[in-house]
N, C-alpha and C positions, 0 to 999 in steps of 0.2 A: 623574383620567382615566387608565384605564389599560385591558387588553386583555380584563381582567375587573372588570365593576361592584361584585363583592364587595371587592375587593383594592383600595381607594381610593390615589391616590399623591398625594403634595405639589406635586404640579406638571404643567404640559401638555406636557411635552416629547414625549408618545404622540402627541397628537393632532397638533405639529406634524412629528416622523416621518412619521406616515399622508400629514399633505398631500403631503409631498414627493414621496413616493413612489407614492401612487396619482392626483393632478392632475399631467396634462403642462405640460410647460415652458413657455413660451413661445417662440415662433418667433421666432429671432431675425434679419431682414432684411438680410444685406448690402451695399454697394453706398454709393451717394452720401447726403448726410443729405436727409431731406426731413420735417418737423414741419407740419403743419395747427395753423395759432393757431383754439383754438376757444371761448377765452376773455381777459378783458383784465382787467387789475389797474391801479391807480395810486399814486402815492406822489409827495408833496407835493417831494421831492428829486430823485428822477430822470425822473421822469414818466408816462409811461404803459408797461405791462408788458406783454408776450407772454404770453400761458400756452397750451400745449398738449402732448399727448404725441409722443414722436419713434416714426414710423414705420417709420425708416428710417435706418441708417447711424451716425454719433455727431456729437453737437454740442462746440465747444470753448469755451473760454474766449480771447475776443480773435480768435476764427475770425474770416476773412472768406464770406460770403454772399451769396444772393440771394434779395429777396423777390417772390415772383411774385403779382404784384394780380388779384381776383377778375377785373377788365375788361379782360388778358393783359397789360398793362405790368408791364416787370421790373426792379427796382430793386438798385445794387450797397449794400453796407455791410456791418458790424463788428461783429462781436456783444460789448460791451462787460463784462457779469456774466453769470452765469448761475446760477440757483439752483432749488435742489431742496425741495420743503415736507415742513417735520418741525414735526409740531404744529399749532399754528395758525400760526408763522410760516413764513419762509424759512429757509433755509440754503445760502451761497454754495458751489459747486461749481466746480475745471475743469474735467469734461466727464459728458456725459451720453448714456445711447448707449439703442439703440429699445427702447422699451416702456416709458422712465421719463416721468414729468410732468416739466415741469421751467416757469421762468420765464424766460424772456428780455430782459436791461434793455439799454436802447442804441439801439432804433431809433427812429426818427423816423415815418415812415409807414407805418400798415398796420390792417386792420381785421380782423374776424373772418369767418376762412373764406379767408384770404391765406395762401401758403405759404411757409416757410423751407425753401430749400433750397441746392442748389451755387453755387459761384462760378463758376466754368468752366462746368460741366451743368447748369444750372437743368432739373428735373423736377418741377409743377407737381402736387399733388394735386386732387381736383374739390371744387370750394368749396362749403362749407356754406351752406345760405339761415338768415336770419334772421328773423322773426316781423316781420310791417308792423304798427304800434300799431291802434288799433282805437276808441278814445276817447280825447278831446282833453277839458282846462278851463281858463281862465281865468285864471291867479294874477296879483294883483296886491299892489300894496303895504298896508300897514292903515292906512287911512286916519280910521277911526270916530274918538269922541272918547275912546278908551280907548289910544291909540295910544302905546307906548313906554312902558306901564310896567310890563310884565312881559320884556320882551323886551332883548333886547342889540343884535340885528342887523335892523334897520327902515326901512333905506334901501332906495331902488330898486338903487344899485349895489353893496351887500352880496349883494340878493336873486339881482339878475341872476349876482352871479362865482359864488356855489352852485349855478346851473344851470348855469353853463358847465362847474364841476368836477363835476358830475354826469353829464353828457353822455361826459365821458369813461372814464366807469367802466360806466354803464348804457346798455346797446345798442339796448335798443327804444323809449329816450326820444327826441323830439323835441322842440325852444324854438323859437317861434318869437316875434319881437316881434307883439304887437298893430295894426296900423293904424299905424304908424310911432310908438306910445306908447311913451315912455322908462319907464313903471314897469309896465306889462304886460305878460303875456308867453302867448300859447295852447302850453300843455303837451302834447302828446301822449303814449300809452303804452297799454302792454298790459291796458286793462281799471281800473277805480276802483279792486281791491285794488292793482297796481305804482302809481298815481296817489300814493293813500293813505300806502304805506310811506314813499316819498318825503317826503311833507306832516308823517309823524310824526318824519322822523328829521331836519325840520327846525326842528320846533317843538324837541326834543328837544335843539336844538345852539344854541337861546337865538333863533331868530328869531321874529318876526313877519308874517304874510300873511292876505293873502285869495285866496280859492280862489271860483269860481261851478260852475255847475252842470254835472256831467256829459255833454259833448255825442258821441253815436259819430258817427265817422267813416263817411262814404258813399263811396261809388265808383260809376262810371259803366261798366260792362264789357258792352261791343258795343252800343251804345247804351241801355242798359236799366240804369236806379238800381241798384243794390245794396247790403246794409247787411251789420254780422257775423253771423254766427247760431253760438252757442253750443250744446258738449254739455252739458245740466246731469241729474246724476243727484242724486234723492234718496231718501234712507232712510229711510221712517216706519212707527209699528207700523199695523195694520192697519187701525183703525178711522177714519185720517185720510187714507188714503190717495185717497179721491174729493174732501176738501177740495184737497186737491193738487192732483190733475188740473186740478178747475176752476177754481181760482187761477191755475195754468201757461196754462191753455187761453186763457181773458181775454186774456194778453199774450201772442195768436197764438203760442204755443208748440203742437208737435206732440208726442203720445205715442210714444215710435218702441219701447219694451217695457215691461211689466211683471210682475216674479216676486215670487212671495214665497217669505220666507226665514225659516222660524220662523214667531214671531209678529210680525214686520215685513215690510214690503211695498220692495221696490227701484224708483224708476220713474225711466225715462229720457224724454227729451224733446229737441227740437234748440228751441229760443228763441233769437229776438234779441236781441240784445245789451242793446239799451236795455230789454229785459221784465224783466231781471235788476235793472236799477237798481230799489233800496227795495223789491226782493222778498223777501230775506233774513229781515227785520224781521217779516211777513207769514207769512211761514212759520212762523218760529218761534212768533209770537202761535198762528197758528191749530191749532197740532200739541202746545201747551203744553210749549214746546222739547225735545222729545223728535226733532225733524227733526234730518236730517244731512243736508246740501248741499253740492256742490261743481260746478264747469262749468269748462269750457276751451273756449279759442277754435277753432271747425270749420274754419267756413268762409266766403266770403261768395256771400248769396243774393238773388235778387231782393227788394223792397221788400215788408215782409209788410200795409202799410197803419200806421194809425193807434194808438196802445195809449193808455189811458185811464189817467191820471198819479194822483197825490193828490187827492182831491177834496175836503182838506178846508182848510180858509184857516185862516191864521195870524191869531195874537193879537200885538198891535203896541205898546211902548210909546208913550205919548202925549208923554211928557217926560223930559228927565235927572233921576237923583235917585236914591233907596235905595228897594229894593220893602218894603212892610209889610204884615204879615200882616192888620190888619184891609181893606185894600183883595183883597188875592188873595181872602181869606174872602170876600168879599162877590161877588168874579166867578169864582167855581169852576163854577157854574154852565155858564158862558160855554165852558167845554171845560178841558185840563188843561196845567198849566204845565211849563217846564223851567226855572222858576228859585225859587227860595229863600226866603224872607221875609230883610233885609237884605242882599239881595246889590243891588247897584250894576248901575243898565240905564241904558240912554242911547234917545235920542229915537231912534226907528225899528227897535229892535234887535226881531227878533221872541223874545216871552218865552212862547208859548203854541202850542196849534193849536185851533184855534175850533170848535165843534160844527158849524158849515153850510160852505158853501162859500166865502162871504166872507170877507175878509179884516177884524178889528175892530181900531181903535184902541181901548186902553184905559188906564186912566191907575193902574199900579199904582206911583205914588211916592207917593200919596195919605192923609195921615193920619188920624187918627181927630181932629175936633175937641172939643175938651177944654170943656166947658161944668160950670156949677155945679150944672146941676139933675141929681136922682135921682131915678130910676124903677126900679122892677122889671123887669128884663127887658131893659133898653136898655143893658146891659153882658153881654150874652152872648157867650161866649170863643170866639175863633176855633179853629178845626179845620180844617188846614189838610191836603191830601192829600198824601203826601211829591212832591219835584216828579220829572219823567221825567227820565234820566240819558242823552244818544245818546253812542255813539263817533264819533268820525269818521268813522270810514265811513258811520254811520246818518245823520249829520248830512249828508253827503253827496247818499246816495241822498232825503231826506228835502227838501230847498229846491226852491223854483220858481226859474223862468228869470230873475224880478226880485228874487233873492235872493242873497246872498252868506254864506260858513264866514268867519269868523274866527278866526285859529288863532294862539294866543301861548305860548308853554311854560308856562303854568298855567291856561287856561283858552280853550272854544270857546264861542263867541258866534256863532246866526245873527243876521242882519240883513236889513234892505231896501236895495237900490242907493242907493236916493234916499230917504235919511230922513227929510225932512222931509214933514211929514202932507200939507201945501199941493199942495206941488211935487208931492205921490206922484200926486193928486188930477188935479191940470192934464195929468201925464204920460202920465195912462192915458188921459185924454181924448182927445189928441191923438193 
């Protein structure tokens, strides 16, 4: 880099010359300190962290303060450490003066959007909002009869203290217990992908759970239902692009533009929230993954009506035991599996999704029985269709309301609530 591209030099010291001197400085603020925490950190020794940039004045090490709370109550205290990020970690600092990031350890009370500022002048800056969750699910403990053998952490009050330490790191999560149930808990968050990361970075850390189904969150604003409604753009070449629309359209999503770009087409739409559940999957099938998808949360809008879910019913085992290929061989027919020849399924787990809308029990532990006579023909080899693979998220967006994920650090299993065939039978009844 240097002032002529012919004359190559060993090093950037040109280019950081130029910044200096042709990007103005930054403003530096005089006056009292005053920081907007606009971020939170945690650590297992001191507890919960401040983090934001100083606006104003300088911060010390051992200063005293005051934090001013978003709902105008002002708090005295101490500012204990303080440190500045080099790398991906910390590094403790005495003091930090406006325009730097920095971390704050030592206080006790405070959330995001709360101000650090004077002792004597408290000057309060205007607080940040935070994002309300938007869909809520289910987690409980894993109850099936697979329970505890992949996992480390499998109690209700393992499961429970991970959300409590979660809670303090992640700001648009909410826990709430179930019905006053000690191994339940309805999760709130921003949408099934923060649900999701959650789910994986718990399987990931040796636990075991059950997660149910997707539910969004409604609100009631000035008397009239409301639900989220999402912006969702997506990117397909051009020839897929009315498969789009009328896929979006079905789950009352609105067209609100479309350009094309090239040979690809850009289309936006506002959808609710819940159209988005197990659309992903949908898109991608019908665009032969060639779609690029992404949505954020709008806004919330009155009640768009009803959207028409999976319509296709799951394949059920009938008993515990090891699956084998000549029973799959024999009900491939019946629609396509998500399990294996010798993998291990238990009574109720669903291992299939059914070609109709019913739900079948099927009994794939079932051997081939070994007889002495020979015939021609009555030893034909199975041909077994490799089985479907979902991610968690697909496995997700993909269960019914009497359905539950299973999630243990080596492996996701759906299932039915109520496993047993009987019980499943009498429940629907009633």
């Amino acid at each position: 880099m240097g002032e002529d591209y012919n004359t190559p030099t060993d090093n950037i010291t040109y280019l950081l010359d130029k910044i200096v001197e042709v990007i103005p400085a930054p403003k530096q603020l005089e006056g009292t300190p005053q920081m907007l925490i606009t971020s939170l950190d945690y650590s297992s020794y001191t507890g919960r962290i401040a983090v934001g940039r100083v606006h104003r004045g300088t911060l010390r090490d051992g200063m005293n303060i005051t934090i001013a709370h978003r709902d105008g109550t002002k708090e005295k205290t101490r500012i204990k450490e303080l440190h500045t990020f080099e790398g991906m970690g910390h590094v403790r600092t005495d003091q930090v003066e406006c325009g730097d990031i920095c971390a704050v350890i030592g206080l006790e009370k405070f959330e995001i959007g709360d101000t650090i500022c004077d002792f004597e002048n408290p000057e309060p800056l205007p607080p940040i909002a935070i994002d309300e969750p938007t869909m809520s699910m289910l987690f409980t403990i894993n109850d099936s009869p697979f329970f505890g053998r992949e996992g480390k952490y499998v109690t209700s009050r393992h499961i429970n203290d991970r959300l409590m330490k979660e809670l303090e790191k992640n700001l648009a999560l909410r826990v709430e217990p179930f019905e006053d149930s000690t191994d339940k808990w309805i999760v709130s968050g921003r949408g099934v992908l923060h649900l999701s990361v959650l789910i994986e970075t718990m399987r990931r850390e040796g636990y075991e759970l059950q997660v149910g189904q997707p539910q969004v969150i409604y609100k009631e604003i000035d008397g009239v239902r409301c639900e989220p409604v999402e912006e969702l753009t997506i990117n397909v070449p051009d020839e897929f692009a009315s498969k789009m629309i009328d896929m979006v359209t079905r789950r009352k999503g609105e067209l609100t533009s479309m350009e094309s770009q090239g040979e690809r087409t850009n289309i936006e739409f506002d959808v609710p929230s819940r159209g988005i559940i197990g659309l992903r999957t949908n898109v991608l099938t019908a665009s032969q993954g060639e779609a690029i998808m992404a949505h954020r949360f709008k806004e919330y809008q009155p009640y768009k009506g009803d959207i028409e879910r999976r319509v296709n019913g799951s394949m059920i085992a009938l008993e515990t035991g090891t699956a084998y290929a000549y029973s799959i061989d024999k009900l491939q027919d019946r629609g396509k599996f998500f399990i294996d020849p010798g993998e291990d399924v238990y009574m109720g787990q669903v291992v299939g999704e059914h070609v109709h809308d019913n739900d079948l029990v099927v009994n794939v532990a079932k051997a081939k029985q070994l007889t002495n006579v020979r015939a021609s023909g009555s030893d034909e080899k199975a041909r077994i269709i490799p089985k479907t693979v979902m991610s968690l998220e697909e496995c997700l967006e993909y269960i019914k309301v009497d359905e539950l994920v299973e999630v243990t650090p080596k492996s996701m299993r759906m299932r039915k609530i109520i496993l047993d065939h009987d019980q499943r039978k009498k429940a629907n009844k009633a």
